[in-house]
KEDOZA-936773 format. One line per 8 residues: number of its first residue (from 1); their letters; for each residue x, y, z of C-alpha. Coordinates in Angstrom, 3 decimals. Each point is the difference from the previous one (the first is absolute). Layout:
REM KEDOZA-936773
NUM = A = X:Y:Z  ... .
REM end
This chain:
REM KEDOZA-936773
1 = XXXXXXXX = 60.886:15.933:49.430  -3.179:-0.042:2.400  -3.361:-0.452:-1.757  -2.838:1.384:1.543  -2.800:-2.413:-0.280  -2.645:3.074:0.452  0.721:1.102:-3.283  -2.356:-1.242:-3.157 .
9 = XXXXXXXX = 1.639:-2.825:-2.023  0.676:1.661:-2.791  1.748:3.056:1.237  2.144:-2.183:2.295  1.269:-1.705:-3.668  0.111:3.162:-1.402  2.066:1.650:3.188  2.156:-2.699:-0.119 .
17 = XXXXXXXX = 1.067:0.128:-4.275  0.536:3.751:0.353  2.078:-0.476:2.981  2.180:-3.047:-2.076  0.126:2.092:-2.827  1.125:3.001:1.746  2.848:-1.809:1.534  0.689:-1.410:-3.303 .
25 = XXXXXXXX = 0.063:3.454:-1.431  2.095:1.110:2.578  2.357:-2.756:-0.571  -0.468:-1.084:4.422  0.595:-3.713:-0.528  -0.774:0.267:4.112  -2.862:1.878:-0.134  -1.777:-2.375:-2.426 .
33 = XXXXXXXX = 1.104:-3.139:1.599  -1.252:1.160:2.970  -3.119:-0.377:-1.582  0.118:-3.693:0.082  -1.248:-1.829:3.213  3.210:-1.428:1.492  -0.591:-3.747:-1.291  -0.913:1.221:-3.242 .
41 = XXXXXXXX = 0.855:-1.020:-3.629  0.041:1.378:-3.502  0.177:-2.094:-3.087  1.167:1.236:-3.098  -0.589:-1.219:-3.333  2.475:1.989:-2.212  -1.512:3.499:0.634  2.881:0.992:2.540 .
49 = XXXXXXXX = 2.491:-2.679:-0.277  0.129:-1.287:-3.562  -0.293:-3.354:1.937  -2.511:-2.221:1.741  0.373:0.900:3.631  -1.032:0.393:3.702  1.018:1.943:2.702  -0.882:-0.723:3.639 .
57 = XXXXXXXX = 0.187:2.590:2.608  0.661:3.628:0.104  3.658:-0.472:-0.502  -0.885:-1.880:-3.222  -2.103:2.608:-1.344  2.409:2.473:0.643  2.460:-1.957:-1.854  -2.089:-0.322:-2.928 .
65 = XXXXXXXX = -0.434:3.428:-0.496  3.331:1.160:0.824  1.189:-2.006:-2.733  -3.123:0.435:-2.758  -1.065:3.496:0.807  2.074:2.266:-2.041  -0.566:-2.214:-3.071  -3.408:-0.994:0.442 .
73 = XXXXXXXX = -1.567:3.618:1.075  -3.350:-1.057:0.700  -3.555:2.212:0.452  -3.089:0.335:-0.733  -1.428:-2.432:2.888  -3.701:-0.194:-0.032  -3.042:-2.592:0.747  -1.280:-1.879:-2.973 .
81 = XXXXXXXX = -3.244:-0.478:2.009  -1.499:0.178:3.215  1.905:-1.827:2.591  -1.554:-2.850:2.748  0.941:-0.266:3.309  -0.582:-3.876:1.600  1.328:-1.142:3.595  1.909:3.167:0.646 .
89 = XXXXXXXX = 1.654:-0.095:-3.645  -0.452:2.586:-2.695  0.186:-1.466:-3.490  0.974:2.235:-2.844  0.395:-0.148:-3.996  2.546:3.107:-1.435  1.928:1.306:-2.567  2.838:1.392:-0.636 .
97 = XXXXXXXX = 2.543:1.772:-2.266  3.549:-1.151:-0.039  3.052:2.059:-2.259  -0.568:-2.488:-2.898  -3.735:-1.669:0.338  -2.929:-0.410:1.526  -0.926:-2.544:3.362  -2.706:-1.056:2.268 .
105 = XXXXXXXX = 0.164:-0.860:3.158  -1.769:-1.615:2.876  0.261:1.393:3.548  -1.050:-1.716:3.359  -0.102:2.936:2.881  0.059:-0.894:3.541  -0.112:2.849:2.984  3.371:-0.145:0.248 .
113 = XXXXXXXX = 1.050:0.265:-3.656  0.346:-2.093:-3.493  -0.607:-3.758:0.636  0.686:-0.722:-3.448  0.671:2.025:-3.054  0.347:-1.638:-3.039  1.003:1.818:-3.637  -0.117:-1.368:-3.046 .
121 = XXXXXXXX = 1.379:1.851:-3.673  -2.717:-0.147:-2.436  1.233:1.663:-3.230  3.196:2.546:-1.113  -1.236:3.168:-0.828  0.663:0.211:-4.006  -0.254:-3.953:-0.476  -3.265:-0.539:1.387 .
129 = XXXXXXXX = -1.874:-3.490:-1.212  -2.261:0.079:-3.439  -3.117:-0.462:1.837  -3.114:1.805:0.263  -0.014:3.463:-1.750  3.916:-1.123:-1.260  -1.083:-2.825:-1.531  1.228:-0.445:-3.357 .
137 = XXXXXXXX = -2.014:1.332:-3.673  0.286:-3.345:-1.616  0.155:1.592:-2.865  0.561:2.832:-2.073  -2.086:2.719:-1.927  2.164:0.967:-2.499  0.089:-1.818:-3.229  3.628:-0.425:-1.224 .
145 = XXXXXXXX = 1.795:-2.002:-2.119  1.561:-3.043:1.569  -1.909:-0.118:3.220  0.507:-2.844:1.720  -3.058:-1.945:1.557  0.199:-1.044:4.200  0.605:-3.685:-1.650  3.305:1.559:-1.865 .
153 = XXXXXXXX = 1.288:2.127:2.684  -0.043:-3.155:2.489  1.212:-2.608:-2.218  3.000:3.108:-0.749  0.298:0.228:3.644  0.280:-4.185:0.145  2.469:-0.154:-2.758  2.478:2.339:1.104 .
161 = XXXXXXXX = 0.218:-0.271:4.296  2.505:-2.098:0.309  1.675:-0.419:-2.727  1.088:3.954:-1.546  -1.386:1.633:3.052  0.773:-1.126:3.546  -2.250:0.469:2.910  0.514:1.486:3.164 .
169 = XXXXXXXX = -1.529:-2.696:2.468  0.619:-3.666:-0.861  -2.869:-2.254:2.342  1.492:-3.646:0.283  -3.249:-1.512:0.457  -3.444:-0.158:-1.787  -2.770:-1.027:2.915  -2.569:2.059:1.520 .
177 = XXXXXXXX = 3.209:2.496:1.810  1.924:0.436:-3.409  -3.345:0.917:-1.249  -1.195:2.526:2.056  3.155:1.687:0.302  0.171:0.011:-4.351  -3.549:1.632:0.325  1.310:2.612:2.517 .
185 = XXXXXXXX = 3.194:0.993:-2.086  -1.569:-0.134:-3.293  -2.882:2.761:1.304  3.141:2.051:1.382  1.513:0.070:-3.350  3.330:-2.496:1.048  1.010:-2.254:-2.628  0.216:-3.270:1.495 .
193 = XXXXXXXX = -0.231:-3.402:-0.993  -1.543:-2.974:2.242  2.100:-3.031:-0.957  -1.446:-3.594:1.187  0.945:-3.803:-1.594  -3.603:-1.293:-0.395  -1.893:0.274:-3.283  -2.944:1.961:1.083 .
201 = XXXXXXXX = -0.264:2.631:2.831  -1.892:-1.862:3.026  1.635:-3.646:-0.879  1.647:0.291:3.234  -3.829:-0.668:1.163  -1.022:-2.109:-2.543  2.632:-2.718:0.487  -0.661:0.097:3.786 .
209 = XXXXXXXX = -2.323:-3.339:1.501  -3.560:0.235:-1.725  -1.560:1.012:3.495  1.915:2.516:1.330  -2.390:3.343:0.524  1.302:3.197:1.563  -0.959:-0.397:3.542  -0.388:3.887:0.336 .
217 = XXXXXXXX = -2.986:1.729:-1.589  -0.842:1.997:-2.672  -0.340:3.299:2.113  3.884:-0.865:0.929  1.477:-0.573:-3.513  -0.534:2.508:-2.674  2.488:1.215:-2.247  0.994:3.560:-0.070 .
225 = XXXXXXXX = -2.664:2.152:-2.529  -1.994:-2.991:-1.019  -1.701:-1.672:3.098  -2.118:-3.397:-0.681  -3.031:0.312:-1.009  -3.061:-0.270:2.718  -1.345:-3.401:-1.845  3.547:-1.531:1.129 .
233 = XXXXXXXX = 0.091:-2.435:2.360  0.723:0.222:3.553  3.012:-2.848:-0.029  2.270:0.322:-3.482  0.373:-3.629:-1.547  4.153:0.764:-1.521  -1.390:-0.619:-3.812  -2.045:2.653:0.389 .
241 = XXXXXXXX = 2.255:2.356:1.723  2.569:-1.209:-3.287  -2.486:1.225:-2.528  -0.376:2.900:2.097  3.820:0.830:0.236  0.423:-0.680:-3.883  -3.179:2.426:-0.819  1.097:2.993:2.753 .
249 = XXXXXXXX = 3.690:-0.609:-1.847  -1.760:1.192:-3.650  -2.465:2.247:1.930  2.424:1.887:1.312  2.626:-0.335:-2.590  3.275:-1.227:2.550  2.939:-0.499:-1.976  0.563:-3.755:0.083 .
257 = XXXXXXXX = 2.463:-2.664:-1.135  -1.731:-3.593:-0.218  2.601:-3.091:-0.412  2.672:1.870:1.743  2.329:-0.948:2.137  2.699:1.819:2.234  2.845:-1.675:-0.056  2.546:2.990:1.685 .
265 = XXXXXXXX = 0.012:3.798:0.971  2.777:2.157:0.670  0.617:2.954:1.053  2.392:2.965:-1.175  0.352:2.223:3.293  2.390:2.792:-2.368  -3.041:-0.157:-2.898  -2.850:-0.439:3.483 .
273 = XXXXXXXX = -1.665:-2.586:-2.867  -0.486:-3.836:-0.146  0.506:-2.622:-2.313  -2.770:-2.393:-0.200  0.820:-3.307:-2.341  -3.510:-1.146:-1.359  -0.556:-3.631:-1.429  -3.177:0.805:-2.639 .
281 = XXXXXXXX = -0.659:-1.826:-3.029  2.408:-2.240:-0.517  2.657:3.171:0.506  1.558:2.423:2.161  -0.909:3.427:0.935  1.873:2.501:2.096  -2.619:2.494:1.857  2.055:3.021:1.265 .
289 = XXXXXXXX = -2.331:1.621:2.541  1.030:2.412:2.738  -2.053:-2.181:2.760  -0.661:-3.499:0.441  -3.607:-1.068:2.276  -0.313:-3.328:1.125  -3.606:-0.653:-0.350  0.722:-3.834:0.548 .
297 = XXXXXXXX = -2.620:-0.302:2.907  0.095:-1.428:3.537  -0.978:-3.686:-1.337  2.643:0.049:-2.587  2.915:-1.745:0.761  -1.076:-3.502:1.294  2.030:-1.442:3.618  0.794:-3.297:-1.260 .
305 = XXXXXXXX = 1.419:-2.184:2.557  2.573:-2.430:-0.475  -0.727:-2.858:1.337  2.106:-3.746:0.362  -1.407:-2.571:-1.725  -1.517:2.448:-2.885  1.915:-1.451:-2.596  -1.716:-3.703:1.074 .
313 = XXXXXXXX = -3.289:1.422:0.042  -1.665:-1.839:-2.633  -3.341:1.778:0.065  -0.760:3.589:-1.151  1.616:3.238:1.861  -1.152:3.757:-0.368  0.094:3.137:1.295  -3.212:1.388:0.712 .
321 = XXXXXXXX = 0.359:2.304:-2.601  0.575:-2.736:-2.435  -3.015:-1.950:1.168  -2.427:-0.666:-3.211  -3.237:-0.644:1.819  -1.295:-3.063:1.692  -1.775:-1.962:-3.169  2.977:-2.749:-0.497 .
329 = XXXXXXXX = 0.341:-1.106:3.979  -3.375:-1.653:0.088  0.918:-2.743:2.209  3.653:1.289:1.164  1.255:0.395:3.024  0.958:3.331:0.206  2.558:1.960:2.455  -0.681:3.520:0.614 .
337 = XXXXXXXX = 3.068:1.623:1.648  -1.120:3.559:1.926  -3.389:1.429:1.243  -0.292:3.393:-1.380  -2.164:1.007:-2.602  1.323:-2.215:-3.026  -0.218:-2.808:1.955  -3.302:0.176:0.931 .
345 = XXXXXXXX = -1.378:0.782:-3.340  1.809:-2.669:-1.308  -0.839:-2.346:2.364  -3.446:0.691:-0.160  -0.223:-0.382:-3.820  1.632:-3.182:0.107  -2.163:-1.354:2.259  -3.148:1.230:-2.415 .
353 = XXXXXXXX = 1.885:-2.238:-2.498  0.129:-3.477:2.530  3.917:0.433:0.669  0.991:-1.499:3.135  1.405:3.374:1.300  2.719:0.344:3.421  0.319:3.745:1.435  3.395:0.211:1.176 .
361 = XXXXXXXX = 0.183:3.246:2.901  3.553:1.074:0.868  -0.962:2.856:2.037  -2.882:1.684:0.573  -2.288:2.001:-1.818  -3.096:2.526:0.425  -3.161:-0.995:-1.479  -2.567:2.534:-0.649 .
369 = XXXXXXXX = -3.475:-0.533:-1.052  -0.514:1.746:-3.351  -3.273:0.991:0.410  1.089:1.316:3.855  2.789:1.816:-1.846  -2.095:1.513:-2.462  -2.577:1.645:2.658  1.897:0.700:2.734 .
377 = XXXXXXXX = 3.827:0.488:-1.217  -1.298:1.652:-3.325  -3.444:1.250:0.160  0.553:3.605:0.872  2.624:0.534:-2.547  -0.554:-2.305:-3.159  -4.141:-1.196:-0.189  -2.754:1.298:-1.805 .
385 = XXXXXXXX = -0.839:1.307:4.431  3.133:2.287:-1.315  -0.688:0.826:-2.965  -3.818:1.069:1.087  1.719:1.986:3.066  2.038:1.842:-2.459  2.813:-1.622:0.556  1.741:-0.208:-3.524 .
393 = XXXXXXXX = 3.268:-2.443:-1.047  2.579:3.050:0.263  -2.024:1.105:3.058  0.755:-3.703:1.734  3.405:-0.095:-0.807  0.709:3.214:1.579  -1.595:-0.804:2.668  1.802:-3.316:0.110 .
401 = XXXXXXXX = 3.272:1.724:-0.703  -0.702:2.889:2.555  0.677:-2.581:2.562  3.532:-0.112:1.456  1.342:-3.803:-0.232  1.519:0.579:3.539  -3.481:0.067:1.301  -1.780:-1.680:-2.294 .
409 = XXXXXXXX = -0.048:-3.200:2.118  -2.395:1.829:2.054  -2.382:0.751:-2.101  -0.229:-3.489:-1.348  -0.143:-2.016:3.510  -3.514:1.026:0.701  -1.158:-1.354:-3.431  1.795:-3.495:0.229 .
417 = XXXXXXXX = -1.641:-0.567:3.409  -2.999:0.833:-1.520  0.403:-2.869:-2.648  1.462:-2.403:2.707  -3.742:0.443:1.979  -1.846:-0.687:-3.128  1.646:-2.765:-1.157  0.594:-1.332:3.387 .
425 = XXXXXXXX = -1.273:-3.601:-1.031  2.004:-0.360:-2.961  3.408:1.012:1.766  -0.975:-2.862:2.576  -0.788:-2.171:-2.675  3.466:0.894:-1.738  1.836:-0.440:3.199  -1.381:-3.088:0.999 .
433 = XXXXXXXX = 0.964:-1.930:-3.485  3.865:1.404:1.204  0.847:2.722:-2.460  2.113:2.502:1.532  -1.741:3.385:-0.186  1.040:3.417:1.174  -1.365:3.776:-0.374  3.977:1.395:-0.833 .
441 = XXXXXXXX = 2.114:0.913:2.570  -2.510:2.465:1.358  -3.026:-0.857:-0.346  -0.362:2.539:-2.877  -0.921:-2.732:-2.861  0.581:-0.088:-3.891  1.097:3.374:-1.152  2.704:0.049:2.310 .
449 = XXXXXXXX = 1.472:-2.847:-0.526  -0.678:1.128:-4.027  1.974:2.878:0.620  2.934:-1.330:2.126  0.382:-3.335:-1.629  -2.094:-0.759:-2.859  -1.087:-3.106:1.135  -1.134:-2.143:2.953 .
457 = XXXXXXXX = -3.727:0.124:-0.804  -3.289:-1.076:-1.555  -3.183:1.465:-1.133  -2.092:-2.862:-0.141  -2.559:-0.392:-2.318  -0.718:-3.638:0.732  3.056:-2.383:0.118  0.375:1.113:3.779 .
465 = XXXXXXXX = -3.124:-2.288:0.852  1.743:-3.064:-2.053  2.820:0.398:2.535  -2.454:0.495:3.122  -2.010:-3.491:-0.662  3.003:-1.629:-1.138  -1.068:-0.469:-3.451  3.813:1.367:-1.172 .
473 = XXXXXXXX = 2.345:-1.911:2.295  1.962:2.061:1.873  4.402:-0.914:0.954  2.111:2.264:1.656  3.750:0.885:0.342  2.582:0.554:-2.280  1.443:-2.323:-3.288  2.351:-1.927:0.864 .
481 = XXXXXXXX = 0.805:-2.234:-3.735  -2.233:-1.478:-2.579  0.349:-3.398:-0.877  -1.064:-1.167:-3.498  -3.478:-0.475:1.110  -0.867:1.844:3.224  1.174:3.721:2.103  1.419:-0.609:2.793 .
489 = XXXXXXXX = -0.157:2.490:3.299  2.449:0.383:2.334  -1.875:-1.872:2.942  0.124:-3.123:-2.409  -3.393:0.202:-1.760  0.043:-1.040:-3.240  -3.109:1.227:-2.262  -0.606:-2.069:-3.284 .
497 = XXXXXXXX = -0.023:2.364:-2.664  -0.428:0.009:-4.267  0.478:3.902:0.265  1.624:2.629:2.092  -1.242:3.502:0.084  2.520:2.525:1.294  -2.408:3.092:1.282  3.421:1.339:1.491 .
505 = XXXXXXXX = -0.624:3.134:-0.926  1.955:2.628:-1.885  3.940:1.873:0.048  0.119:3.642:0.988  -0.078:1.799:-3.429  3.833:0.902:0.366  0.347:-3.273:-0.825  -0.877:1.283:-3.864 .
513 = XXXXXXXX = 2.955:2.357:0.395  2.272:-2.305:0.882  -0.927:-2.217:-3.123  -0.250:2.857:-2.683  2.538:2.083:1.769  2.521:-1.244:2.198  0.145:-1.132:3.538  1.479:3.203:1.368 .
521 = XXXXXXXX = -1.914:2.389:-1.131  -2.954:-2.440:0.993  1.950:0.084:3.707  0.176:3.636:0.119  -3.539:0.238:-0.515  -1.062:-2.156:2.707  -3.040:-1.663:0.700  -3.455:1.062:-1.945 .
529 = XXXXXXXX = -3.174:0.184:2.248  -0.102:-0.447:3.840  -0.469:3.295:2.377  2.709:-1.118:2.437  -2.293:-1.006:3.116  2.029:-2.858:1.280  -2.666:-2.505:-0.561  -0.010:-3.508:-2.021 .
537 = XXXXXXXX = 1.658:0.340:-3.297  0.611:4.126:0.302  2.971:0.761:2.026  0.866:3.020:1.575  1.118:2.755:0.163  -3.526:2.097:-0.441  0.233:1.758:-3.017  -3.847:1.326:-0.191 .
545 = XXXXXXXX = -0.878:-0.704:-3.378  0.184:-2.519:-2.641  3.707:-1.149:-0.902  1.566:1.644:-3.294  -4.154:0.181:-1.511  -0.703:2.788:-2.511  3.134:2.371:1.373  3.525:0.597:-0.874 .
553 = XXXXXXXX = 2.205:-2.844:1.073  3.853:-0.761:0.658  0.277:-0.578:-3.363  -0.449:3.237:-2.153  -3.150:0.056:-2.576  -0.769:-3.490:0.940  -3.505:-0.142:1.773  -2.801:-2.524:0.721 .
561 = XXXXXXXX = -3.359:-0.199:-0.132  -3.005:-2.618:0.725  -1.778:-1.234:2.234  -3.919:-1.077:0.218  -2.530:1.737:-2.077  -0.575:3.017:2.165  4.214:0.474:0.799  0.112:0.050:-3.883 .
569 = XXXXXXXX = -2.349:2.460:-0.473  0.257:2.085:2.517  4.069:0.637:-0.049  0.616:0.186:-3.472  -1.114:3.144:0.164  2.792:0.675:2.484  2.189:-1.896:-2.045  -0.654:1.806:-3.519 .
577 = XXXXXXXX = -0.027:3.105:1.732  3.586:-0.159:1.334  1.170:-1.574:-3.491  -1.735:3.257:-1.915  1.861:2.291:1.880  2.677:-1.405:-0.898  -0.706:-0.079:-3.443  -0.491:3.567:0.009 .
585 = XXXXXXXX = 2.982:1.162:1.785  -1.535:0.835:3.185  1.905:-0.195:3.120  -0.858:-2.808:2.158  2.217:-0.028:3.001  -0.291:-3.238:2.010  -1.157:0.405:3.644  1.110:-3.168:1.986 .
593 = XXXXXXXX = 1.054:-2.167:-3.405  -1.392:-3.885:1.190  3.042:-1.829:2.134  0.892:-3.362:-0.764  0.076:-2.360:3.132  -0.397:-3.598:-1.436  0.949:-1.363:-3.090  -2.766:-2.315:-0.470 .
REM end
């Protein structure tokens, strides 16, 4: 299809909906992927697919629909609001009506068709959310004998999930992703039960080094329903994003097990239900749920190298997970192995405390200026300049999502060489005291290589500098052995140490699987995370989206979810909404169920 450009905004958007849904209608999967430009895409979040998918390409979109249509028997295509048109490219916000529930969309309109289309599920008709006008009474006017208070009816609720009534949705994990997706399934009426082996919801934060902050901000992180509030600060210290997890968890009344640890989970393919073995005070519980989420996070299973000469060491080893804070290394000298975000913040805060403090680069990393980030990579989406434009959270992370990952490379470039000209000085600075910096494979910076790999990367709120003016020492190469008092590279340098901090980063979260479940089931899933572009650390072949994240996998009614603040948010709705389907017996056939290319 041919725009003409002669024709008012509006009606071309308007044209072009009536002529999708028409071909819809008439069930002409040509017709309406005709519609798309020729190198166009459309990325579906449940809506059509009951997945998490992209299609490139006219043959993709006919695909799609040849295999959703029937089932999915959308209409009712119309603008939420009055579209833009920038550089050639019409930008549009719409709804739509599917057989089942209710989407929006985003559509980018070029002459010669649909750029991008993105559609997104929002609610099932007949199981729509308790928000707004269907929020709940709180209470009832009718006097009658026995009433039970709110107080009653919860504690009932507490005493009996689990034990003499199972739930539906067992969450293996209690952080800020096991969270949000409790608060999404409790408001759509799914009994489920977040399970995690700290004490408190938001220990996983607490017990973290005393000055890790979130490096995004505040516009970035809310939590679904219950955003921070505007006095919060722009940087999260982790205490105070622990209180804040343990006061949404009452807020919003998740389901949650404290002290509770998964030892094993099974699952019954004749009776489609798992067995989940629970270690919770001092005894044993079985959990029978129908689906299993691992909500174990990104940075949850540490990469702890094994090393020769470990069992010599006779100073302190940890895990950068396991690293208390700087206070007792006064005076140490201190080896920091890796240059990604850990180790910078833990570098830097051991040099605040007078530890002697070696950097030890294996490969190279991207640095980013936080304040760079925030303006330039951020600004438009997550700011108070966004919010003031009207740009709201769920607005951002449309937008953000409406963005093939094929081609989001593209849109990022221009940004990092944006920060590269304003920070010009510091990445000479950087370069000249040796560390090995890079702007990912393509010059497309941080979120990329957050997307592909998880890692590879800094945001630097300060420790950079101590590296620039040589303040932390900086070693490169790989370990070769520790000896009982020093690390030792491969070229023969040996670096004095009292402790060693591993900042090795973290297992794909299949790893989990293989440790609660077995190894093959772990193998069948495949890898978690990674988009398949055949860079660093995320091996081919391109699979478009994230790997085996908040969709069906290879195993049946085992999913994942996590991610960063904003992933959490944002796709448990996805998530929740694919599990309450299935809760109420509504047919979710699987467009393009998630392949499994790599086992780790």
């Amino acid at each position: 299809m041919t725009q003409t450009t002669e024709l008012p905004v509006r009606q071309r958007v308007d044209d072009w909906l009536a002529s999708f849904e028409a071909a819809l209608r008439a069930r002409d999967v040509t017709a309406a992927a005709a519609l798309f430009a020729p190198g166009g895409f459309w990325r579906d979040l449940v809506a059509f697919t009951w997945n998490i998918t992209t299609v490139e390409g006219r043959d993709g979109v006919a695909d799609l629909l040849a295999h959703t249509l029937d089932t999915t028997d959308p209409g009712g295509f119309e603008l939420l609001e009055e579209p833009t048109e920038s550089g050639g490219v019409i930008e549009a916000w719409i709804r739509f009506e599917t057989a089942v529930g209710r989407g929006t969309g985003h559509l980018r309109l070029r002459p010669e068709g649909a750029w991008t289309l993105l559609t997104t599920l929002r609610e099932l008709k007949g199981h729509e959310e308790s928000l707004g006008a269907r929020r709940p009474q709180g209470v009832e006017h009718e006097l009658a004998k026995g009433r039970q208070s709110w107080k009653e009816r919860r504690e009932a609720e507490a005493a009996t999930l689990g034990v003499e009534e199972q739930p539906y949705v067992v969450v293996i994990g209690g952080g800020q992703g096991g969270i949000a997706l409790g608060a999404r399934l409790r408001q759509l009426g799914v009994p489920a039960l977040v399970l995690d082996k700290f004490a408190r919801p938001g220990d996983q934060w607490r017990g973290r080094y005393k000055s890790l902050c979130l490096h995004d901000p505040v516009w970035y992180d809310h939590l679904p329903y219950l955003p921070f509030p505007p006095t919060w600060p722009v940087f999260s210290p982790k205490d105070k994003i622990g209180d804040w997890l343990e006061m949404y968890t009452r807020v919003m009344e998740v389901p949650y097990w404290t002290n509770s640890a998964v030892r094993s989970a099974t699952f019954d393919a004749q009776e489609r239900r798992w067995s989940v073995t629970v270690e919770r005070e001092g005894g044993s519980v079985e959990l029978r749920p129908a689906h299993v989420v691992f909500a174990t996070g990104m940075s949850g299973k540490p990469n702890y190298p094994s090393l020769p000469g470990q069992d010599v060491f006779r100073g302190e080893q940890q895990h950068s997970s396991r690293h208390p804070g700087p206070e007792a290394y006064a005076g140490k000298r201190v080896v920091v192995i890796g240059s990604n975000n850990s180790a910078f913040d833990i570098c830097g805060a051991l040099w605040e405390h007078d530890a002697d403090v070696t950097m030890v680069q294996r490969s190279s990393t991207h640095i980013v200026k936080s304040a760079s980030l925030m303006d330039i990579g951020l600004g438009d989406l997550y700011s108070e300049r966004a919010v003031a434009s009207g740009i709201t959270t769920d607005k951002a992370d449309m937008i953000f999502a409406s963005i093939p990952y094929r081609i989001m490379h593209e849109f990022q470039i221009p940004l990092y060489e944006r920060m590269a000209e304003r920070d010009a000085e510091f990445y000479a600075r950087l370069e000249k005291a040796g560390f090995d910096h890079d702007w990912g494979a393509d010059g497309s910076g941080l979120f990329m290589k957050y997307l592909r790999r998880g890692s590879g990367y800094y945001i630097d709120v300060g420790a950079a500098e101590l590296v620039a003016d040589g303040r932390v020492k900086l070693a490169h190469g790989q370990v070769d052995h520790l000896t009982e008092d020093a690390v030792v590279l491969e070229d023969g340098t040996e670096l004095p140490a009292d402790l060693v901090v591993y900042a090795t980063g973290y297992g794909s979260m299949n790893g989990w699987v293989a440790d609660i479940v077995d190894a093959q089931t772990a193998d069948r899933v495949g890898k978690v995370w990674g988009l398949g572009s055949d860079t660093p650390k995320d091996p081919g072949p391109w699979e478009g989206e994230q790997r085996n994240m908040w969709k069906p996998t290879q195993q049946e009614n085992l999913w994942f979810h996590g991610g960063n603040l904003h992933q959490s948010r944002h796709y448990s709705l996805y998530l929740a909404l694919q599990l309450k389907a299935r809760y109420e017996g509504i047919p979710t056939p699987v467009y393009r169920l998630q392949e499994s290319y790599h086992t780790s």
